[in-house]
TIFI-307851 format. One record per residue: residue in three letters; residue number from 0; x, y, z of N, C-alpha, C in turn. Coordinates in Angstrom, 1 decimal, padded with zeros to 4 digits, always signed. Example, Ala and Ser with C-alpha at 12.3 -4.5 7.8 and 13.67 -1.06 7.14 Angstrom:
2
['ALA' 0 [+013.2 -005.7 +007.8] [+012.3 -004.5 +007.8] [+013.2 -003.3 +007.8]] ['SER' 1 [+012.8 -002.2 +007.1] [+013.7 -001.1 +007.1] [+012.9 +000.0 +007.9]] 
***
This chain:
104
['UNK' 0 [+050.0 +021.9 +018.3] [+050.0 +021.7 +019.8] [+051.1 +022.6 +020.4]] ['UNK' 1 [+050.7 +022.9 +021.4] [+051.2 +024.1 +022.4] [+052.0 +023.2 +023.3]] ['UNK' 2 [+053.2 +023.8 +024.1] [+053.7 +023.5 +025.6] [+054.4 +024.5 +026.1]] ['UNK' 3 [+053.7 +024.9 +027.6] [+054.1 +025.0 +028.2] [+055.3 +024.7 +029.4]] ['UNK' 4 [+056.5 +025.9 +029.8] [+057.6 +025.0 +030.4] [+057.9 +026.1 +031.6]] ['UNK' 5 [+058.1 +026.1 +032.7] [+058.7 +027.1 +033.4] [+059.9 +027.5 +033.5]] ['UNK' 6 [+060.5 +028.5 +033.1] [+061.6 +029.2 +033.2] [+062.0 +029.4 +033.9]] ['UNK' 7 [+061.7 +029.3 +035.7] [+061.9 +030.4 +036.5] [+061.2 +031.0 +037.4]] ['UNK' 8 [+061.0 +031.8 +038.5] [+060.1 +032.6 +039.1] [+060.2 +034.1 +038.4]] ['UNK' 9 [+059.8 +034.9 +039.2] [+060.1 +036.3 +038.7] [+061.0 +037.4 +039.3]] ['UNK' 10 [+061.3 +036.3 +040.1] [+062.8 +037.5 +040.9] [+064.2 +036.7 +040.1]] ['UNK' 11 [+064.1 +035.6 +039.4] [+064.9 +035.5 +038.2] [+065.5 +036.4 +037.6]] ['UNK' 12 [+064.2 +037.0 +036.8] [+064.4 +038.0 +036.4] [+064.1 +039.7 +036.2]] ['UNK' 13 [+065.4 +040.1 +036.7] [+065.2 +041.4 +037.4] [+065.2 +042.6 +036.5]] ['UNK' 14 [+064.1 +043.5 +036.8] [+063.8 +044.4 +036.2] [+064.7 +045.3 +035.2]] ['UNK' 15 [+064.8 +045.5 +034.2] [+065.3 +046.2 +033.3] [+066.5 +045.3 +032.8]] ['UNK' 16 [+066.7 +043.8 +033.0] [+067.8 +043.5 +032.3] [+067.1 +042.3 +031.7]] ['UNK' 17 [+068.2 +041.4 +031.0] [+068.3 +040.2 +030.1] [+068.6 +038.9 +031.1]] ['UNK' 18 [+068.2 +038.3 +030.6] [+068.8 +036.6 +031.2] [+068.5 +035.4 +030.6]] ['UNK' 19 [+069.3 +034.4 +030.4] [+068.6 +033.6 +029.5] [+068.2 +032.4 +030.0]] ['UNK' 20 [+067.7 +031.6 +029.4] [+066.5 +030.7 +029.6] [+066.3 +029.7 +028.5]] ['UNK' 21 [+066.2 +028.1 +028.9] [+066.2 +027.3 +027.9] [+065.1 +026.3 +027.9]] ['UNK' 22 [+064.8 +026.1 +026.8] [+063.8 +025.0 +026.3] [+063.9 +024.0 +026.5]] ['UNK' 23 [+063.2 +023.2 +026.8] [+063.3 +021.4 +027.0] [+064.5 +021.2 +026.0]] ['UNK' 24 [+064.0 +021.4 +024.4] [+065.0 +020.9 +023.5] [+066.2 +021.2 +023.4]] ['UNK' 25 [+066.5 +022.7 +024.3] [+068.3 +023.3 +024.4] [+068.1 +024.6 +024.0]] ['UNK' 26 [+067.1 +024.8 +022.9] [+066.9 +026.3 +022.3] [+067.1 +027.6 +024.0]] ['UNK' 27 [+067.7 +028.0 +023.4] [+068.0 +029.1 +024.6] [+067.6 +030.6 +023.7]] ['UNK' 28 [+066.7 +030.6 +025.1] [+065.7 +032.4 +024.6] [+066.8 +032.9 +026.0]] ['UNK' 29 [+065.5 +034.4 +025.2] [+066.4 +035.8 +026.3] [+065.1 +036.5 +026.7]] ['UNK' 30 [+065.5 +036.2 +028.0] [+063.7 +036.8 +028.8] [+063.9 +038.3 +029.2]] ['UNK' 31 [+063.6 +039.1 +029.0] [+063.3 +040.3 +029.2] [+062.4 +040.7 +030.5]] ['UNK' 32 [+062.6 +042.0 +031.2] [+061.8 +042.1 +032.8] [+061.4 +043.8 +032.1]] ['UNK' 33 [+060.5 +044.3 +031.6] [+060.3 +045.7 +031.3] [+059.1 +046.2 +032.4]] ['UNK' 34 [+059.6 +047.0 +033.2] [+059.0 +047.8 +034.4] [+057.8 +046.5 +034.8]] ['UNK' 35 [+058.0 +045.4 +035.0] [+057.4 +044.3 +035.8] [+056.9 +043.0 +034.7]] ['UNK' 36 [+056.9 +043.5 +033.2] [+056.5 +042.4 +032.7] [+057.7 +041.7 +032.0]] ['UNK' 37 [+056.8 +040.5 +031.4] [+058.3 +040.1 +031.6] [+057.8 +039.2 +029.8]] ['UNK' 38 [+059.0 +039.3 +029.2] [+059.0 +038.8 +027.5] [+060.2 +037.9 +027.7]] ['UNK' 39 [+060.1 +037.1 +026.3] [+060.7 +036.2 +025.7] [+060.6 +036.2 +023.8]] ['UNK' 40 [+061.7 +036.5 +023.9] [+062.4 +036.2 +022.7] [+063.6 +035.0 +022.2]] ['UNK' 41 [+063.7 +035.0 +021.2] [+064.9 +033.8 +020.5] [+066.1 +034.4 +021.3]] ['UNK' 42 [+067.3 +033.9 +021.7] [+068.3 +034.7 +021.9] [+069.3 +034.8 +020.7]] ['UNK' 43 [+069.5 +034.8 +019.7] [+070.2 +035.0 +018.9] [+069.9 +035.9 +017.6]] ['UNK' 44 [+070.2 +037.0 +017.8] [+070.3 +038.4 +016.6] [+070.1 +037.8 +015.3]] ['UNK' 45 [+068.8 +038.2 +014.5] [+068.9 +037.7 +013.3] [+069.2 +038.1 +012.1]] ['UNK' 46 [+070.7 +039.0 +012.8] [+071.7 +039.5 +011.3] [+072.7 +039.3 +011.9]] ['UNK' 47 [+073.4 +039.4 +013.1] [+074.9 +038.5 +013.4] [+074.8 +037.3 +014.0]] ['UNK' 48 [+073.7 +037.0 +014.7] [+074.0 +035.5 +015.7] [+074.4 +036.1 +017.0]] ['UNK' 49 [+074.6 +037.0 +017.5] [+074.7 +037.5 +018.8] [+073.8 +037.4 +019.6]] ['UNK' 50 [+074.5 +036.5 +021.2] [+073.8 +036.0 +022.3] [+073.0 +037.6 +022.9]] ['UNK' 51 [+071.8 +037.7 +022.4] [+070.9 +039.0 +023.3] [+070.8 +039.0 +024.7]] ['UNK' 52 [+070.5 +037.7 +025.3] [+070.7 +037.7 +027.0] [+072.3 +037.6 +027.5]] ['UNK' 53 [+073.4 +037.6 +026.7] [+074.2 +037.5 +027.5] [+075.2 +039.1 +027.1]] ['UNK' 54 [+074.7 +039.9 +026.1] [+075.6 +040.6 +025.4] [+074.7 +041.9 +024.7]] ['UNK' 55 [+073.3 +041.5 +024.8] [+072.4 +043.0 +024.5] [+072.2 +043.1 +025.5]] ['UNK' 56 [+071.9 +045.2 +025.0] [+072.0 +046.0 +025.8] [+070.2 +046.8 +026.0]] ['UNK' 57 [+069.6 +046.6 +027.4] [+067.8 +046.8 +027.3] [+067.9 +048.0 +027.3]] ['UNK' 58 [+067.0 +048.7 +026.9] [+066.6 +050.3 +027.3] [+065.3 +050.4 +026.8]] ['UNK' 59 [+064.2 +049.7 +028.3] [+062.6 +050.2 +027.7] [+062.3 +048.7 +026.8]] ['UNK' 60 [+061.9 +048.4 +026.4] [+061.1 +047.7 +025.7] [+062.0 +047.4 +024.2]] ['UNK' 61 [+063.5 +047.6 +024.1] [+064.3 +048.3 +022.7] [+065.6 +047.5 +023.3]] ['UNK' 62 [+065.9 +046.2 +022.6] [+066.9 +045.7 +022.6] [+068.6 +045.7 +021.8]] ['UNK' 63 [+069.4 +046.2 +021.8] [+070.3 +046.6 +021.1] [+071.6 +045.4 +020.8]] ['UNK' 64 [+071.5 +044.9 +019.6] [+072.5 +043.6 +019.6] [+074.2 +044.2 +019.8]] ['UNK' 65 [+075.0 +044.5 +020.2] [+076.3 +044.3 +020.9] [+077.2 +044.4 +019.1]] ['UNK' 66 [+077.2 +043.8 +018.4] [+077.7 +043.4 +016.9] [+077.5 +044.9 +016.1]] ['UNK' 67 [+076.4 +044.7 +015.9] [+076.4 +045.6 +014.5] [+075.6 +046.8 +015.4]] ['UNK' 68 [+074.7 +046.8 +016.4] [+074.0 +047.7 +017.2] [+072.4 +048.0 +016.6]] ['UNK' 69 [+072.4 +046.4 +016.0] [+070.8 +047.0 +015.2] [+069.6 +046.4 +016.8]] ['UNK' 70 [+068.6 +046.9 +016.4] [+068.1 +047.0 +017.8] [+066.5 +046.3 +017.4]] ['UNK' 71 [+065.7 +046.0 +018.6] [+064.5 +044.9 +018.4] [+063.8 +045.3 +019.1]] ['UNK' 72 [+062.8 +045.5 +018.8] [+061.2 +045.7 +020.3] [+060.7 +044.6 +020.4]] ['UNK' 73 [+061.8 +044.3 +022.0] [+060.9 +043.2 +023.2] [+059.5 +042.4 +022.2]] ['UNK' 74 [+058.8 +043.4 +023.4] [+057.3 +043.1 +022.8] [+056.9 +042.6 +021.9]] ['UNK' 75 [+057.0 +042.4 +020.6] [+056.9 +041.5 +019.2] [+057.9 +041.3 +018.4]] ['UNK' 76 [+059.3 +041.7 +018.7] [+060.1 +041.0 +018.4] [+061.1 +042.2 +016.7]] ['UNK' 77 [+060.0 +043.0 +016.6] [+060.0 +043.8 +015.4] [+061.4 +044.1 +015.5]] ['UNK' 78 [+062.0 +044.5 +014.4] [+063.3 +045.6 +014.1] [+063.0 +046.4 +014.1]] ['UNK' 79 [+063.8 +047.4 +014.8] [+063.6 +049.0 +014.8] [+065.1 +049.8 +014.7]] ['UNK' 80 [+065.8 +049.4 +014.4] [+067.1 +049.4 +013.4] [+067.9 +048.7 +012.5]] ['UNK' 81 [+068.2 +049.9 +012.1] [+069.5 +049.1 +010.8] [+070.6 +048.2 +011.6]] ['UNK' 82 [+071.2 +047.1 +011.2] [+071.2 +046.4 +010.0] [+070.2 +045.1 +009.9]] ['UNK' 83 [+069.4 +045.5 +011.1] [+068.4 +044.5 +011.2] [+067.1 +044.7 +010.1]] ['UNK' 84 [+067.0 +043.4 +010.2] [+065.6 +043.6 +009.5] [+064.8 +042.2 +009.4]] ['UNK' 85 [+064.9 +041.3 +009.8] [+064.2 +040.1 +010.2] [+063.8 +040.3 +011.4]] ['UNK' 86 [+062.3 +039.8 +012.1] [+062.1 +039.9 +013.6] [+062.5 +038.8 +014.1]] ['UNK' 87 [+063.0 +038.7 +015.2] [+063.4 +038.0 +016.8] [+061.7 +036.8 +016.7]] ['UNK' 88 [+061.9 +035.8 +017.0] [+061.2 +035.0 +017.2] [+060.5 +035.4 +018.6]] ['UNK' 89 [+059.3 +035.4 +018.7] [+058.6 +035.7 +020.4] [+057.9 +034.6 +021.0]] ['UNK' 90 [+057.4 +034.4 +022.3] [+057.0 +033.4 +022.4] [+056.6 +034.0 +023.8]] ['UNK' 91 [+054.8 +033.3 +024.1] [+054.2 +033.9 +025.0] [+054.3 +033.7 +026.5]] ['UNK' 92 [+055.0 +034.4 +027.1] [+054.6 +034.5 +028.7] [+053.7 +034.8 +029.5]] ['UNK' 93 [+053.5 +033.7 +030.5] [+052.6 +034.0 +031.7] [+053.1 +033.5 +032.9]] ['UNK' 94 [+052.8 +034.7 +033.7] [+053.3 +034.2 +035.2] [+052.0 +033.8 +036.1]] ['UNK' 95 [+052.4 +032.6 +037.1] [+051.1 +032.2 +037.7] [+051.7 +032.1 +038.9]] ['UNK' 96 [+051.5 +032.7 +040.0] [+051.9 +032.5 +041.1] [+053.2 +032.6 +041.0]] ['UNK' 97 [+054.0 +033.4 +040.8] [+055.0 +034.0 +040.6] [+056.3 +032.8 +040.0]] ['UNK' 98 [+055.4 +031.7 +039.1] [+056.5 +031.0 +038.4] [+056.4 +031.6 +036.5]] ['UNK' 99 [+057.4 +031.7 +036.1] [+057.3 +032.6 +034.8] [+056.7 +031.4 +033.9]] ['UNK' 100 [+056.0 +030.9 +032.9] [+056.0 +029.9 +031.9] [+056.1 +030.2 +030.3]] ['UNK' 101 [+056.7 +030.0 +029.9] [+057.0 +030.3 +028.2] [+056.6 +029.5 +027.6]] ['UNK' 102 [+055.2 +029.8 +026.3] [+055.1 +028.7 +025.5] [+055.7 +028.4 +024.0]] ['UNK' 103 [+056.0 +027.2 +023.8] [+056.3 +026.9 +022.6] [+055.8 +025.9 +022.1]] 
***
């Protein structure tokens, strides 16, 4: 079973940066704004534990953790640098009338 929770509207979150965002249960993600869309990921780096919405750095679709500098694509969460190599948990967004909703 699925739930939906709103995070937010979409001027929350503004284009080309990070912000974070939390779950009913506390879990705090990191929503991403890439040229209008908008993602959700885990916020915590899954080779140092570094906060991504408060301390990575966006460029495009390519998240860069602040620690070691290993880096993640938004979009599915993938590693696309060293010293990473576990993916970022993702989790699907939809905006309906300009309220963002994240399911988990």
């Amino acid at each position: 079973m699925t739930n939906n929770v709103v995070i937010g509207v979409t001027t929350d979150f503004p284009d080309g940066e990070i912000r974070p965002a939390s779950l009913p249960d506390g879990t705090t993600l990191a929503i991403y704004n890439v040229d209008g869309a908008i993602y959700a990921t885990a916020d915590l780096c899954t080779h140092g534990e570094a906060s991504l919405s408060e301390e990575g750095i966006l460029t495009g679709t390519i998240v860069e953790c602040p620690w070691h500098f290993g880096t993640f694509d938004v979009t599915n969460g993938k590693p696309t640098g060293m010293p990473c190599t576990i993916a970022l948990k993702t989790f699907p967004v939809t905006v309906i009338e300009e309220r963002v909703y994240v399911e988990f």
